[in-house]
C-alpha positions as CSV (number, residue, x, y, z in Angstrom):
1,X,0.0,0.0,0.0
2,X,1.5,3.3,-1.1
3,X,1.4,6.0,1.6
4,X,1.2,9.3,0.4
5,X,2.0,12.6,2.6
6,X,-0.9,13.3,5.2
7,X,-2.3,9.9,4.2
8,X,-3.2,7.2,7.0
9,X,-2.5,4.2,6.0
10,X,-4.5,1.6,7.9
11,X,-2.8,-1.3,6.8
12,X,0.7,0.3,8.2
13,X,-0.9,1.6,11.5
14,X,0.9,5.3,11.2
15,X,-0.1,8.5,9.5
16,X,2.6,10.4,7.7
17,X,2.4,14.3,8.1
18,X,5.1,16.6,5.3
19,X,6.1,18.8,7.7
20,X,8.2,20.9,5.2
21,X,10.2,20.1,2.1
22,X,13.0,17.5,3.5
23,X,11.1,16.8,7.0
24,X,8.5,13.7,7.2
25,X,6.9,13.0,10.8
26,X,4.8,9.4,11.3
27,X,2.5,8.7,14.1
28,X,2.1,5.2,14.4
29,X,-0.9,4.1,16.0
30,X,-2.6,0.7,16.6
31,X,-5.0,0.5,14.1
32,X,-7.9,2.3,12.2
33,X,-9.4,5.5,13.9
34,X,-12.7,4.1,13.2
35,X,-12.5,1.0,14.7
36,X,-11.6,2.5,17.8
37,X,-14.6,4.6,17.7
38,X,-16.4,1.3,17.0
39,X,-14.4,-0.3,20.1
40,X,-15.6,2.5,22.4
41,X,-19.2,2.9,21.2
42,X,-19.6,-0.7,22.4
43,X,-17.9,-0.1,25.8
44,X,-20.7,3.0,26.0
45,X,-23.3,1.0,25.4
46,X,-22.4,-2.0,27.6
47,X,-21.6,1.2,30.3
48,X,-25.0,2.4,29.8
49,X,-26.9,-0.3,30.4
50,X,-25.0,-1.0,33.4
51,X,-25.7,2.0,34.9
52,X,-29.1,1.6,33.9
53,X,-30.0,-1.9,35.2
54,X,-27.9,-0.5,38.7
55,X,-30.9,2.2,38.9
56,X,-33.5,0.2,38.3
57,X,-32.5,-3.2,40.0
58,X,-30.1,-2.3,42.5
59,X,-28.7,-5.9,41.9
60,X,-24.7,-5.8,40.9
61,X,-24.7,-9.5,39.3
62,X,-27.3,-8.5,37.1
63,X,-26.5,-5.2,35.7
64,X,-22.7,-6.3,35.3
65,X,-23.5,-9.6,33.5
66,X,-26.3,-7.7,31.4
67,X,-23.3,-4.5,31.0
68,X,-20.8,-6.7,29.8
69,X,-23.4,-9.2,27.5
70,X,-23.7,-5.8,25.6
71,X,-20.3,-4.7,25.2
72,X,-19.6,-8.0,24.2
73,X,-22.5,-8.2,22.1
74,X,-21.6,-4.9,19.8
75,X,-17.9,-5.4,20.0
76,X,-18.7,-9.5,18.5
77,X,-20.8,-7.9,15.8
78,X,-17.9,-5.5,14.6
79,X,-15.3,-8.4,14.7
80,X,-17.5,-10.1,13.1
81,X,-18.3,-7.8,10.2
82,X,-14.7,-7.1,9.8
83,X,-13.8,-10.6,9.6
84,X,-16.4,-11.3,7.0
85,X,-15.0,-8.4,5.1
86,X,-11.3,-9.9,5.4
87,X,-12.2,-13.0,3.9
88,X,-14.3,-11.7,1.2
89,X,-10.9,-10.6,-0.1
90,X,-9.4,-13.9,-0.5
91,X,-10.5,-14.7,-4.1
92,X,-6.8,-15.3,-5.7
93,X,-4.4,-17.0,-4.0
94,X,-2.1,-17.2,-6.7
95,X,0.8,-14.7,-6.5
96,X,2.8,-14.1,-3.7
97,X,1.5,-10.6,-3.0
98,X,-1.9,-12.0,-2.6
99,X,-0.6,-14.4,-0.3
100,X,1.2,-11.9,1.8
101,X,-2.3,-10.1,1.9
102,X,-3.5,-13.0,3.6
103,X,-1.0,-13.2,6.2
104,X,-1.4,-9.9,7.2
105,X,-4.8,-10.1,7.6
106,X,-4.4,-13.7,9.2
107,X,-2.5,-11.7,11.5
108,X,-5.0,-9.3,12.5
109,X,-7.8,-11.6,12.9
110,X,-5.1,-13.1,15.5
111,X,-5.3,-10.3,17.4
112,X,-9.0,-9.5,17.3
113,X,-9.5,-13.2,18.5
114,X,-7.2,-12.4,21.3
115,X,-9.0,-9.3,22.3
116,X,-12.2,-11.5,21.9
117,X,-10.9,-14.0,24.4
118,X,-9.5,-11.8,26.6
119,X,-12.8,-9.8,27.1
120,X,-15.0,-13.1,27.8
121,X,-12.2,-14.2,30.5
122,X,-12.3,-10.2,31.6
123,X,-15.9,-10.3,32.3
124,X,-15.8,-13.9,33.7
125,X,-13.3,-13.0,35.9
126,X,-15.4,-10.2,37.1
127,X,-18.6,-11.6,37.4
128,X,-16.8,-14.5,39.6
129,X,-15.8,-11.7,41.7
130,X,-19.3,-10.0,42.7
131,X,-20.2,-11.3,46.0
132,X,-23.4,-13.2,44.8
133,X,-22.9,-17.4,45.2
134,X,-24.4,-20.2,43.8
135,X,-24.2,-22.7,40.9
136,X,-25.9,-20.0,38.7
137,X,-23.8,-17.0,40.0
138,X,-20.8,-19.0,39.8
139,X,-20.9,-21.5,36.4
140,X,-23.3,-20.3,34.3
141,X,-23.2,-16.5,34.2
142,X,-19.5,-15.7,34.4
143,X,-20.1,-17.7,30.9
144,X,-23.0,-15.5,29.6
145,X,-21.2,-12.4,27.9
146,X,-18.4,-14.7,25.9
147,X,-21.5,-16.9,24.4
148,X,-22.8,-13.6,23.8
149,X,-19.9,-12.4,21.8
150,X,-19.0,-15.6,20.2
151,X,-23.0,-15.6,18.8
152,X,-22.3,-12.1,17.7
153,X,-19.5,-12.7,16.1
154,X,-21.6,-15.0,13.9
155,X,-24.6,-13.2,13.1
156,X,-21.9,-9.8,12.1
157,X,-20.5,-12.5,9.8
158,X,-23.5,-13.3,8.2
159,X,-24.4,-10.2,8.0
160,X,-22.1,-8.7,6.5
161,X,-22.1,-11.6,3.9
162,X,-25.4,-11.2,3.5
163,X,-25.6,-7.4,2.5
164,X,-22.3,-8.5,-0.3
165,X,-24.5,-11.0,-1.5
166,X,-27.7,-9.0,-2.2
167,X,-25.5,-6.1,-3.4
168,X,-24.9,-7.8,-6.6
169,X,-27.0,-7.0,-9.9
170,X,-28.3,-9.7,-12.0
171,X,-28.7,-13.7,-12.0
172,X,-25.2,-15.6,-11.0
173,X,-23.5,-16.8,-14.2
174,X,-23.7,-20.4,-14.8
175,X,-20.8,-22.4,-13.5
176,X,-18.4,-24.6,-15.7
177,X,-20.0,-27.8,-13.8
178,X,-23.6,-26.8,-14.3
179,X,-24.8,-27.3,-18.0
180,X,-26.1,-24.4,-20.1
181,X,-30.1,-24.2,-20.3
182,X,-30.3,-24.7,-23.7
183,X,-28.3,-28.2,-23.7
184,X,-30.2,-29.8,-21.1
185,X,-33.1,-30.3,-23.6
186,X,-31.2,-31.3,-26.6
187,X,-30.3,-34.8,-25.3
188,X,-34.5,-35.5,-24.3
């Protein structure tokens, strides 16, 4: 990807500013601007309905298992839209520059399956340590927001490779192993 002067390149993680004629500054940063956005729009949410469930319920289990089901829930939605996209790109695998292409991206979906994880154990690890006990307190809703993610993560999938699909115009072209209309009544 060619990076031009007060370009961002996503795929690099740093923005390039010309200062003046022989004087180039980069900024590298961790990833696209608006997937950070994305990233805390989520944590908002899941805040928000925290803070809502603590005012109306007064019960901590349930507002931080239902606070952190949400974050999870948006933030499995975007990985999973953004995974979808990622492997939407794969069509040739042919030349080496395709294949680097899917390393990096390999790559990032390592990362974005880390963060996944590590936000299920996160909120496991914090609903274990609310002082409600019992078998449902303890083993069953510690488990609730990463089922909740990992369900996300599917239906953003599917959505997003649902919208790709109905974006295209016309009937699909007939494959090489289905036969043409017109010779499947020649031979009756």
């Amino acid at each position: 990807m060619q990076v031009t002067a007060s370009g961002v390149s996503t795929a690099m993680g740093r923005i390039v500013k010309q200062v003046s004629e022989g004087t180039t500054k980069y900024y590298w940063y961790p990833g696209d601007k608006k997937e950070w956005i994305r990233a805390a729009v989520a944590l908002g949410v899941g805040l928000a309905a925290f803070g809502l469930l603590m005012l109306f319920t007064r019960n901590v289990l349930v507002a931080t298992v239902v606070g952190t089901s949400v974050t999870a829930l948006v933030a499995g939605i975007n990985f999973g839209r953004r995974d979808a996209r990622a492997l939407a790109g794969f069509r040739d695998l042919g030349d080496r520059a395709a294949r680097r292409a899917v390393a990096g991206h390999a790559g990032k979906a390592v990362w974005r399956g880390f963060a996944h994880g590590l936000g299920g154990a996160t909120a496991a690890v914090l609903i274990l340590n609310l002082p409600h006990r019992g078998i449902v307190a303890d083993w069953v809703l510690p488990v609730v927001p990463a089922v909740v993610a990992a369900l996300a993560h599917q239906a953003g999938m599917l959505y997003e490779q649902l919208t790709a699909s109905a974006s295209t115009s016309g009937p699909a072209a007939p494959t090489k192993s289905e036969p043409e209309p017109a010779l499947q009544g020649a031979g009756k």
